[in-house]
N, C-alpha and C positions, 0 to 999 in steps of 0.2 A: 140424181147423178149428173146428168144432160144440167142443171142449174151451177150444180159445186163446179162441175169441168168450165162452164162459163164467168164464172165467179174466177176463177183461180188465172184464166186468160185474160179478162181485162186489170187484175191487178200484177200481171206479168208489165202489159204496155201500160200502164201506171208507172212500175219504176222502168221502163225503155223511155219512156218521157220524160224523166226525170233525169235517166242519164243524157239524153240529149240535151236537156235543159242545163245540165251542168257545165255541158261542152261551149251550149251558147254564150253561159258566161263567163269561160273561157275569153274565145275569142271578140267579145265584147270589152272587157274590161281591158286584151290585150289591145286592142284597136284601141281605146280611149286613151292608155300610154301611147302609142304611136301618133295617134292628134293630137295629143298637148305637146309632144317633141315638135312637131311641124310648125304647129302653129305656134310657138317660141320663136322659130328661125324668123318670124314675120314680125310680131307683139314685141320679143325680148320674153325673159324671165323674171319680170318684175312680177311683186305679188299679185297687182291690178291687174295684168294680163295673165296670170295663171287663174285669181278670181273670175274675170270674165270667161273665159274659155271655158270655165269648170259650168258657170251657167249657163252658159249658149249648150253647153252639151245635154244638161238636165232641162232644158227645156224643152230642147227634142222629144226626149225620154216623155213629158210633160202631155205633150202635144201628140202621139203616140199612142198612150193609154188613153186619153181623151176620145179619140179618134176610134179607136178599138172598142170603146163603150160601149158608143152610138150605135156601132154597126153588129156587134158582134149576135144579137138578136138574128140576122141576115143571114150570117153563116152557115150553112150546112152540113159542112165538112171544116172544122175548127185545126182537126188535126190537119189537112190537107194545105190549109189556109196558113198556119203556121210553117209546113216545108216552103209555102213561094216565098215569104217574108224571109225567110232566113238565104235563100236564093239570090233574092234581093240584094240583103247585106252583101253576098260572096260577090255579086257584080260588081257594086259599088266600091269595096276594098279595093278589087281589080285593077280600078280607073282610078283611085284615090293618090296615087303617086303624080299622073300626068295631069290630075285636074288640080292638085296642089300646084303644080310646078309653074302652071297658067295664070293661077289664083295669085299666086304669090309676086309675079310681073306688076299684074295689075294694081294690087293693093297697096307695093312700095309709094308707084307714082301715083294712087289715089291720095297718100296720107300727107307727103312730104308736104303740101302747101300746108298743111294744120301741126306739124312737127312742133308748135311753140304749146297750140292748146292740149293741157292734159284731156279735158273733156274731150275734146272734137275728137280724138287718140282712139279715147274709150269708146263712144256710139260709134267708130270705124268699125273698132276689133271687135265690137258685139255684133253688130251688124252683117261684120264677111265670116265668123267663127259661127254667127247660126244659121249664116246660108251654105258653109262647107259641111257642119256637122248635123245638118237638118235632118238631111236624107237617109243615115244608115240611124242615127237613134228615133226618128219616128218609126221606124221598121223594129228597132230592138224594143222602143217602151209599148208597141203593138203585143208585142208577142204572148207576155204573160196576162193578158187579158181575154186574150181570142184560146189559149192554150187551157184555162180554167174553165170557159165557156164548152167545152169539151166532155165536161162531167156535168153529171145532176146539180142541183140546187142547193144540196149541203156538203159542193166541192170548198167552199168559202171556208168553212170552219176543218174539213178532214184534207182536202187537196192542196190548197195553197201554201199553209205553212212546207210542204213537202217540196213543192216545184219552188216556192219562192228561195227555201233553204238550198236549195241543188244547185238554184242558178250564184246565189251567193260562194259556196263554196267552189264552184266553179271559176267562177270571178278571181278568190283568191288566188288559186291554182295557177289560174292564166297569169295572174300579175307576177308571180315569182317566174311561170316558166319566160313568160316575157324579158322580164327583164336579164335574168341571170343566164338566157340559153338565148332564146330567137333571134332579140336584137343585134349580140356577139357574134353570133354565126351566121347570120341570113341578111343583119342590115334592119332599116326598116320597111323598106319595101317589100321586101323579101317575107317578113312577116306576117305583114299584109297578104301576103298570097298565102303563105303558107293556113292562116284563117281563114282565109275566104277557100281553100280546098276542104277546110274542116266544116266550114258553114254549108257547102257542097252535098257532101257527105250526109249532112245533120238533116239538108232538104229530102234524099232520097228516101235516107229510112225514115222518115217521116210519111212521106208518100205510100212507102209501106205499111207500115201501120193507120193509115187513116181508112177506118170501115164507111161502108156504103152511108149516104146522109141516114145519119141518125147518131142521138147521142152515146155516149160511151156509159153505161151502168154498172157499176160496182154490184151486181148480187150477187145471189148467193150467201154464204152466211152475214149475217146483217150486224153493222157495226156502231156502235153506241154514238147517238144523233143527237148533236146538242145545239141543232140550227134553232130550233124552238126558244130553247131556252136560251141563247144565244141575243136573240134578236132583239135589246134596247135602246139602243140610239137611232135617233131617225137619222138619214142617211146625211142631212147635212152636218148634225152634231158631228159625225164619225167623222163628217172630213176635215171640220176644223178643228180636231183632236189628230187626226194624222198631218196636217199642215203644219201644226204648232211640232208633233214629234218632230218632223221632216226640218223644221226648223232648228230644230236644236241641235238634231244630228249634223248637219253640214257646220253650223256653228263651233262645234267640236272636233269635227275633221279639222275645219280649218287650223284652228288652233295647237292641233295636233300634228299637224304636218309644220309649222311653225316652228313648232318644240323639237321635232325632230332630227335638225343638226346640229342643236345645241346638245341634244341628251346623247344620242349614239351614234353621229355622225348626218355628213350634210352629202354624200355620195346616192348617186343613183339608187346604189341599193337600196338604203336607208330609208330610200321614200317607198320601192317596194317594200321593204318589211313594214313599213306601217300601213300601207292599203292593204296588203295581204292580213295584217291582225285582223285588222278593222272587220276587215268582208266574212273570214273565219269566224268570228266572233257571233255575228252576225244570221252567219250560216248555220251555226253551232244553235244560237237562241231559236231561230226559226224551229229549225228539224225537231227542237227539244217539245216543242212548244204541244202537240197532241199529249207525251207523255204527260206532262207538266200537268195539264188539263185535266188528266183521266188519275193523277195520282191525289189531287187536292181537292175535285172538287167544284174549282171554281168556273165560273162563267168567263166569256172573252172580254167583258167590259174588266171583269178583277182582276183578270190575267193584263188587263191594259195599265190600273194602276199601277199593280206589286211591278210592274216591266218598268215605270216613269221611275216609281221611286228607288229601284236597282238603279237605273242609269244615274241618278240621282248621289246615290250613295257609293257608287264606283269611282265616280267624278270626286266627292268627297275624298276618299280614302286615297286617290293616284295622288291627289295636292303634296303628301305627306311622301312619296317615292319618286318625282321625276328628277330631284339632284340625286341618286343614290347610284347612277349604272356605275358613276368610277370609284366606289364599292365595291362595285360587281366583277370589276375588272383586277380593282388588287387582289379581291380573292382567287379568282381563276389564275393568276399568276404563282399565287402560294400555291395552288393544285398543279400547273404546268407551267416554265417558261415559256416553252413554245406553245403557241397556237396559231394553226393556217388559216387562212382567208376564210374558209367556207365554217370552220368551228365556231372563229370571232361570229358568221353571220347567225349561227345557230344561237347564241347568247344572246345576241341582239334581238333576234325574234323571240327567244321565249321571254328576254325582260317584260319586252313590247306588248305582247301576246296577255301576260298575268299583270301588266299595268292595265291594260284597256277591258280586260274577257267580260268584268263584272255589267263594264257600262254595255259593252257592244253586243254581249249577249241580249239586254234587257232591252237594245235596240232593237236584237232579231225576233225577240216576243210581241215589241208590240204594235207594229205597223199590222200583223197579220191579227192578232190581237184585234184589235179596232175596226178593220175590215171584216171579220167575222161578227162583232157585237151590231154591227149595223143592220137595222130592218131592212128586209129584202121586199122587193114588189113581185107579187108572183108572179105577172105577168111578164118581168123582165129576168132574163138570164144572169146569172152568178157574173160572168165575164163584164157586164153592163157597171153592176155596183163598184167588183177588184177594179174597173179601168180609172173609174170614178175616183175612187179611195187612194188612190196609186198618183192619180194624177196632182189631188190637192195635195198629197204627202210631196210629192215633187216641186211643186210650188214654193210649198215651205223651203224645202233645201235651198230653191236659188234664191227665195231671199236669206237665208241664213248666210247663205258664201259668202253673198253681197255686202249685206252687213255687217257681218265680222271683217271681210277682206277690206272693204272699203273705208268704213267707218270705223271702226271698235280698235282691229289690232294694229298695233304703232301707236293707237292715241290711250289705250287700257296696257298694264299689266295684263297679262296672260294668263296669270294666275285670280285675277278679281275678273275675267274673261269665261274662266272654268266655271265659278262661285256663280254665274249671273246663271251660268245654262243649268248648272244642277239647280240653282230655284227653279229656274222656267220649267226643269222635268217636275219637280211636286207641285208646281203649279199647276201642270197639264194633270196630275195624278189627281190633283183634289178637285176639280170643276166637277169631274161625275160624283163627285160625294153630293155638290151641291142641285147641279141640273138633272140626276137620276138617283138620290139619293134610298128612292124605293125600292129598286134595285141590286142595292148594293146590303149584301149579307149584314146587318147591323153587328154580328159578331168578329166581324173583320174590323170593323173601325177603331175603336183601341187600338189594336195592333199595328195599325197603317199609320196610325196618328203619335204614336211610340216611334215605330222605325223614323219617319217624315222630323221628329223632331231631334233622333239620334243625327240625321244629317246635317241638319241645321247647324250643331253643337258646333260637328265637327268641322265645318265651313269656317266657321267665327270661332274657332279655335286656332286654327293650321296660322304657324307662325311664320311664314313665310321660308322662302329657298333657301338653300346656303349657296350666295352665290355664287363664291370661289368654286366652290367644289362641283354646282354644275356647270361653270365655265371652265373648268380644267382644262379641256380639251383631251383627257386620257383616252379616249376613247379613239382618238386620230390616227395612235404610233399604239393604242395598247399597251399603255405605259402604267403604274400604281398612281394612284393619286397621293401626290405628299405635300402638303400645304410648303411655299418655297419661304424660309427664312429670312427675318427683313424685310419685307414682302406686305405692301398697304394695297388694298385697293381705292384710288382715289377716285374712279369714274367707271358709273355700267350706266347704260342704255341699251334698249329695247324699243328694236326699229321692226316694221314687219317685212322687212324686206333680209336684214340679214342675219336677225335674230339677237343676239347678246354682244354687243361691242363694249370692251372692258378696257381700261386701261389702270396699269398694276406698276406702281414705281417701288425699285428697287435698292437697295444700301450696296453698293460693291466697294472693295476696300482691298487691295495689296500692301504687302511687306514693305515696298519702299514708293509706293503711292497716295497719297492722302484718297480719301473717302469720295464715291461715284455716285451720285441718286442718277439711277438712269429711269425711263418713264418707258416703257413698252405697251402697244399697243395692241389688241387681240379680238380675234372674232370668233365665238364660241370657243373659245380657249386656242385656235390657232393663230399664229402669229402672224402680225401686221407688218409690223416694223418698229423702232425704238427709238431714241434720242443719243442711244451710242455714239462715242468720237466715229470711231470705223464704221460703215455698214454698206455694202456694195449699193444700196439704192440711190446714195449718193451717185455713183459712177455706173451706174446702168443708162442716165441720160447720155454723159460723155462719154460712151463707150460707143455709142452711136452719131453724135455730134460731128465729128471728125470728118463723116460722108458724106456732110451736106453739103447742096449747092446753094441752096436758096434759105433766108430765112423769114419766110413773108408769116405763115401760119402752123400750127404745132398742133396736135388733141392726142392727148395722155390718155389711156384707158384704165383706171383703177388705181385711187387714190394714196390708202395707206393713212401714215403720218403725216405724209404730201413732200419726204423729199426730192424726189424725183420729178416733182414737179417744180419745186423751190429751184432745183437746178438748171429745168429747161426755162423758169424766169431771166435764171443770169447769160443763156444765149442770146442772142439777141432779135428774138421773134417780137413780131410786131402785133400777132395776135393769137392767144395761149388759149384751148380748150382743155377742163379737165372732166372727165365723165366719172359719175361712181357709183355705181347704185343704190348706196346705201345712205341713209339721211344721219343715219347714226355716227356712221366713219367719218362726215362730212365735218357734224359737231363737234366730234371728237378730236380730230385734227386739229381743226380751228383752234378751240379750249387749251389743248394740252401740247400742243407742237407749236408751238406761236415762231419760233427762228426757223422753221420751216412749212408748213401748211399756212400759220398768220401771214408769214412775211409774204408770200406770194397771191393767197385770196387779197390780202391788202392791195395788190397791184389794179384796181380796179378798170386803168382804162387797159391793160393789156389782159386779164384774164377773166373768167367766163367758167364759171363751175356749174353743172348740169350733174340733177340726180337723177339718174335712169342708166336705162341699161347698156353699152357699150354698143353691144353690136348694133342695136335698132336706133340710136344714136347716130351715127355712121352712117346706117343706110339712106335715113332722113336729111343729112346735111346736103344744103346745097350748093358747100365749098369744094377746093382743092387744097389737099395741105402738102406743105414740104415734108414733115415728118408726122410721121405715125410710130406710139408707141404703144406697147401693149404691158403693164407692169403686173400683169395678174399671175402669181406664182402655182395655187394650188390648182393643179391639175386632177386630180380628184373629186375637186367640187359640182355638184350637180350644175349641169349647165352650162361648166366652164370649156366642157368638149363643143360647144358652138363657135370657139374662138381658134379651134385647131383643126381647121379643112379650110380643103380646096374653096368652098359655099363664100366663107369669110374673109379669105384671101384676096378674092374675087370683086368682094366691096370694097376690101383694103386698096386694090389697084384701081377700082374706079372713081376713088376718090382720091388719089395721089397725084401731084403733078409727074409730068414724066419721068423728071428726075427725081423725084422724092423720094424717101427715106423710110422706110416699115422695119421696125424695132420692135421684137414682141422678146418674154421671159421665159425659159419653158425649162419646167422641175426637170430632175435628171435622178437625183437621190428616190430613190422607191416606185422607178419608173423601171419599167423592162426597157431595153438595149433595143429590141425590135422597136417599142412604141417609139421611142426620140429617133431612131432613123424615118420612122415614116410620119412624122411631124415634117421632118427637115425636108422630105423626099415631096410631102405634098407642097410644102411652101415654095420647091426649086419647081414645081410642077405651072405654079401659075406667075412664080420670079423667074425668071431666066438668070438673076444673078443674084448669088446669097452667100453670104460669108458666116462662119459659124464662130463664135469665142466659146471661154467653159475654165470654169472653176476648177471644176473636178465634180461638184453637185448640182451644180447650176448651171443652165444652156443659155445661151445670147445670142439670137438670130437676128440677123441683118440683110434685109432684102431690097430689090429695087429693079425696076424695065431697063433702066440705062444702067453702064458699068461702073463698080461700085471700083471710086478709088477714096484717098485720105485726103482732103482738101487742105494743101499745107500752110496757106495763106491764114485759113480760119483756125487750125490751130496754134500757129502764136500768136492770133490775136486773143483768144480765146485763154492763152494759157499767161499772157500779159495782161488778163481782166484780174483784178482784185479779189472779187468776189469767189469764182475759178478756184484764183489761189489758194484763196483759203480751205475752200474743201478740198485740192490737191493736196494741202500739207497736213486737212484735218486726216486725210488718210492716208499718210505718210509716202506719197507719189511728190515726184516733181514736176512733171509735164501729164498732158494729157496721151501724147503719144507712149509713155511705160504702160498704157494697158492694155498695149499690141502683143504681150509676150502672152495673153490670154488668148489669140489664134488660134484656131484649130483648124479651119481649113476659108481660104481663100480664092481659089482654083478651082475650077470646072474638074480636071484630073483628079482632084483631091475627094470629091464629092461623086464624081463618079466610082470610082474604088473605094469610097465609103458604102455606097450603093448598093457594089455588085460583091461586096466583103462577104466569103463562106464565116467567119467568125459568127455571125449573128443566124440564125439556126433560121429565121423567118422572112420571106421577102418582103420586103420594101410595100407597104398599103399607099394607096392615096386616098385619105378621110375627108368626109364628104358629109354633105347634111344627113343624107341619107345611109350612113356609113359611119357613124358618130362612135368607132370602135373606139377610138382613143380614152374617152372617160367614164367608158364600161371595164376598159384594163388595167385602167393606172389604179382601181383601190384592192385590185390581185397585191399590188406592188406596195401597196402601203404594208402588207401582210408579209414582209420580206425582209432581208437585212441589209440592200442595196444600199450604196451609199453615194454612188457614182459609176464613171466609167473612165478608162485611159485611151484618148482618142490618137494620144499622139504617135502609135505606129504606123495608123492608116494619114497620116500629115505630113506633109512636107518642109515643114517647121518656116514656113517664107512669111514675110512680110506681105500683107496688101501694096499694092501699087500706091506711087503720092503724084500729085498734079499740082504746084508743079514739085520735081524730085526735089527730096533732101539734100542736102551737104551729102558727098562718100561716106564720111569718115563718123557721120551723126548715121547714115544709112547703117553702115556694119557694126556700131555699136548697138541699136535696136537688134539687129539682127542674133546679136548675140545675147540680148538678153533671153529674145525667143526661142535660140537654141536651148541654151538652159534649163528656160521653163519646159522644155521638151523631153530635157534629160540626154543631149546629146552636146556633151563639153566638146567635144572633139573641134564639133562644129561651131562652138560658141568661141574657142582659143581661137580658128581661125579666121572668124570674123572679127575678135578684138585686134588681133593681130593687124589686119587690115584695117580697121581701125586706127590703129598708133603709126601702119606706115603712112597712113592717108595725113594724121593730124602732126606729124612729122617731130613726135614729141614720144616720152616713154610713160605719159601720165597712165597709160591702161595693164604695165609693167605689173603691177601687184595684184592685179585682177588674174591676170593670165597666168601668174605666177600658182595663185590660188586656185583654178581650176585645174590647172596641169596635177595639183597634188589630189584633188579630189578624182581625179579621173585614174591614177595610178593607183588606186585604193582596190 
């Protein structure tokens, strides 16, 4: 009785470790989101620098279980050992915002001398990302090595699969609560702590439960032991079979995070819903893995292959579903028009979820799989071999990151990317046919050799994507997929930085217009920009022009077609930076936009095209520019919230002459009301003077230290340049000054009672690195039917200041256009008015005529 009562207590704290092991990987996985955000603000968001980061983290991890191996022999109290480690972590989180903040001083001016070399870039950011993330993942990749060491000697084949499965499903848990809750509400400092009170926590009852030194025994009734039989591979085979798995897996993450904006969007979330699959899946295969065991029969080394050749043939059969979600999306539309934000996310996860379970399941089999088949030394504890086993598995991952990240994607199809790792999984499946082939049940081999050739088939079957249809971008606005009439695609590329850059030319044709080929440009199906006569990106440079005082130097941030660069060619800067991140858009541009991207890369001794990331760009130069402009639209995009705070702002003004010019573009359409006032709120936080224009969809900030007026001089020069001209007349404008009736607020007044405006339900943020609310909210707003906002009550419909002043009579005609466009004739009659008695003629008689009757209506 006194045995079963004992029996039945230690597998109570079996699953109490287990839930705490869940929580760990909670807050581990949620800390791993919050350092790859940080350390973007540093690196950028280039793939190079999300690959490195992802290794310097897993090597931690690496070096961890390593470390744990060695000593866990030592241990006395494993559980005990386990509550200071996790202690540890809660410290470390604590101080992880202010030793960022320190780290991060230092490393701008460590890098900036090497700003040309990409190498020198990269052994930086490996260099300071595994001295910042050294310290809390040698404490996380400890844990499950010293925590298994806890039980007897056949914890390997009955224990691990359980904690390892706990800590996985935890993982995923944290990355959804992370992303969709903590972040939104806490920040990410705030986060940080918020873990580190759970890591707290996790130490005490740990403390708790850890019995006097002595191991932890599962008796009492005795449970079916398959360490015997279990034990085939000498312990090195086992590792370079979990190295090689470890390999594949990160291989495939990669590639999968890759795919991810292309197939169901490129928003923050998106990437959470694919580490959460992944880790579920994972967590799923583990936990399954004793059933699995006790329903077939098999031993952990056959549990290792049928796991390769699952992952194997998962990999196979996705080939044939990742262009299908905007399928997924017309039909949920036949079932509802409407669907909310958090429903679209529901779809997206379970596509995600049933494209990946097959592989990631057979992931979670066989890492535990392979660490159990491995010969033990009796003289060494269970904890010594898992740290082992875990560690070479983690080796493998960071060369796989490395190598896919580095070398493979950008220069492979993605798709002949998948093809290589599902061989390398039946490759790893079939070596124990050969180097343990005694071992292995001979009644199984047929069958293994059956399915291993069924994948094959279907490898060298799969006819590739339909590429329209995964470039739709339906999945952006939730729209049906309808292939668009007339409709060629002339150019895809496949860059690993932005995924599918497509360019689609079109037939458009009116009633009394001859025939249009327009050529539009797209990135995972959202739109770039086009060849249209009209397109504001034209007049996005000259909407800012006007300001300038100086035109020594310029840096464009985000490329497009390259109008908007083509135009800042025709001002008259003497030397033109344009930044892009993607090598794709770059070609693309070139290729297909030749009257604008050709015409202006052609300018060789004035312009300077750089592929990388915008902001880490910026913080590396060692200029001062007159203008700074920012052309980047989609505000939803993962990462594009590093370009909307105070953090960025901050570079923007340390790199500006004093008088200089900051022009950034900021969506308005599927944006909340709240989030564009505290854009505008954080940017007046580190400008003292901003002027706002606005479509009606579209926002145009204009910022700068000194007072922003309209330089009049340079606009008739500007608007007597030829070049000018012609895109003034290609968009049916006559001067550069008609796109002042786009004002919305120019005035300190005007922007303060935008401010402090009851209309908008939420105050005013200032967004901040640490505070990156902006691009966690804006993809609420994609889920909306926003299409814009009307500023013009809170406006005082005025004119910016000119230096030197206009003509009167040219003054109160602009003015009056402004009125107008504001919807106040009233005010626009009497500024034509004064107009005609200034110009001492009745040429403005039929204007005023015309509003008078529109106004009596």
């Amino acid at each position: 009785m006194q045995e079963s009562a004992d029996g039945q207590s230690a597998r109570r704290t079996v699953l109490l470790l287990s839930a705490l092991f869940f929580f760990s990987g909670a807050t581990a996985l949620s800390a791993e989101v919050v350092l790859s955000r940080l350390l973007s603000y540093v690196f950028g968001s280039s793939h190079l620098a999300t690959s490195t980061v992802l290794a310097a983290y897993m090597s931690g991890l690496t070096v961890g279980a390593y470390l744990a191996s060695k000593y866990t022999a030592r241990i006395r109290r494993p559980i005990f050992a386990y509550g200071i480690l996790e202690l540890c972590v809660a410290l470390f989180l604590v101080l992880l915002p202010e030793l960022f903040r320190a780290i991060q001083r230092y490393v701008i001016a460590l890098t900036i001398p090497f700003a040309e070399s990409q190498a020198a870039l990269t052994l930086i950011r490996f260099g300071v990302s595994f001295i910042l993330v050294m310290i809390p993942t040698v404490l996380m990749g400890a844990t499950l090595p010293i925590l298994v060491s806890a039980f007897r000697d056949d914890a390997v084949g009955k224990r691990l699969p359980v904690l390892y499965a706990a800590n996985n499903l935890g993982a995923a848990a944290g990355t959804l609560v992370c992303s969709y809750i903590a972040i939104r509400t806490f920040g990410l400092d705030g986060t940080l702590r918020v873990c580190a009170l759970i890591n707290v926590a996790i130490a005490l009852i740990s403390f708790k439960l850890s019995p006097e030194p002595a191991e932890v025994r599962t008796e009492g009734q005795p449970e079916p032991d398959t360490a015997e039989s279990d034990a085939e591979l000498s312990p090195r085979f086992a590792a370079g079979l979990a190295f090689t798995q470890g390999f594949t897996v990160f291989a495939l993450e990669v590639v999968w995070f890759h795919l991810i904006g292309t197939v169901i969007g490129v928003t923050t979330y998106a990437f959470a819903i694919m580490l959460a699959a992944i880790l579920l899946g994972i967590g799923l295969g583990s936990l399954a893995l004793p059933l699995i065991r006790r329903l077939t029969g098999l031993s952990s080394l056959q549990l290792f292959c049928w796991a390769q050749v699952t992952m194997a043939a998962g990999v196979a059969i996705s080939l044939f579903f990742w262009d299908r979600f905007p399928d997924v999306i017309s039909l949920s539309l036949r079932w509802s028009p409407e669907w909310s934000f958090f429903a679209r996310e529901v779809v997206r996860f379970a596509f995600i979820l049933l494209l990946l379970l097959p592989t990631t399941v057979g992931m979670g089999v066989a890492l535990p799989a392979v660490a159990a088949a491995a010969k033990r030394d009796s003289e060494k504890r269970s904890g010594e071999l898992v740290g082992r086993i875990f560690a070479a598995n983690t080796v493998g991952t960071i060369s796989g990151s490395l190598t896919c990240g580095f070398l493979l994607l950008g220069r492979l199809p993605s798709a002949d990317i998948l093809r290589a790792c599902a061989l390398l999984a039946l490759v790893a499946a079939a070596v124990p046919h050969v180097r343990a082939a005694d071992r292995i049940r001979r009644q199984w081999v047929p069958g293994f050799a059956a399915a291993s050739a069924a994948v094959v088939v279907a490898l060298l079957i799969f006819p590739g994507w339909n590429v329209q249809r995964l470039t739709s971008g339906s999945h952006y606005y939730w729209t049906p997929y309808e292939p668009a009439p007339n409709t060629e695609l002339i150019h895809v590329a496949e860059d690993a930085q932005s995924g599918f850059v497509t360019v689609v030319q079109s037939q458009h044709s009116g009633e009394n217009t001859p025939p249009l080929r327009v050529k539009t440009m797209q990135t995972n199906g959202k739109y770039e920009g086009s060849d249209e006569p009209m397109e504001f990106q034209d007049l996005f440079a000259l909407l800012g022009a006007p300001y300038l005082k100086k035109t020594e130097r310029s840096m464009l941030i985000g490329l497009g077609p390259g109008r908007t660069l083509a135009i800042i060619c025709d001002l008259p800067f003497k030397h033109i930076e344009a930044v892009e991140h993607s090598p794709a858009i770059i070609d693309a541009a070139r290729a297909h936009f030749p009257d604008f991207a050709g015409r202006a890369m052609a300018d060789t001794p004035r312009v300077r095209v750089y592929c990388d990331d915008g902001r880490n760009h910026l913080q590396l130069s060692p200029h001062l520019y007159d203008f700074i402009a920012v052309g980047i639209t989609g505000a939803a995009f993962s990462g594009t919230g590093n370009i909307y705070n105070a953090d960025f702002f901050n570079i923007v003004s340390s790199h500006l002459q004093p008088d200089g010019i900051f022009m950034m573009w900021v969506q308005i359409h599927h944006v909340f009301d709240h989030d564009v006032r505290s854009v505008i709120y954080t940017l007046n936080h580190v400008f003292p003077h901003v002027h706002f224009y606005s479509t009606g969809n579209q926002g145009f900030l204009i910022a700068s230290r000194q007072k922003l007026a309209i330089n009049t001089l340079l606009v008739r020069a500007l608007d007597s340049n030829p070049a000018i001209q012609k895109t003034l007349q290609r968009n049916r404008i006559s001067s550069i000054l008609d796109l002042l009736q786009l004002n919305i607020f120019s005035s300190e007044p005007e922007l303060k009672a935008y401010f402090a405006s009851s209309k908008i339900a939420e105050a005013p943020l200032i967004y901040s690195d640490f505070f990156p609310t902006f691009e966690y909210s804006t993809p609420f707003g994609l889920a909306t039917k926003i299409t814009g906002y009307n500023f013009q009550p809170l406006s005082l419909k005025r004119l910016p200041e000119f230096e030197p002043p206009l003509p009167a009579f040219e003054y109160h005609t602009l003015s009056a256009y402004r009125y107008a466009a504001g919807g106040d004739l009233k005010g626009a009659i009497r500024s034509l008015e004064l107009a005609q008695k200034e110009k001492g003629s009745p040429v403005y008689q039929k204007q005023i005529e015309e509003l008078k009757k529109r106004s009596s209506r």
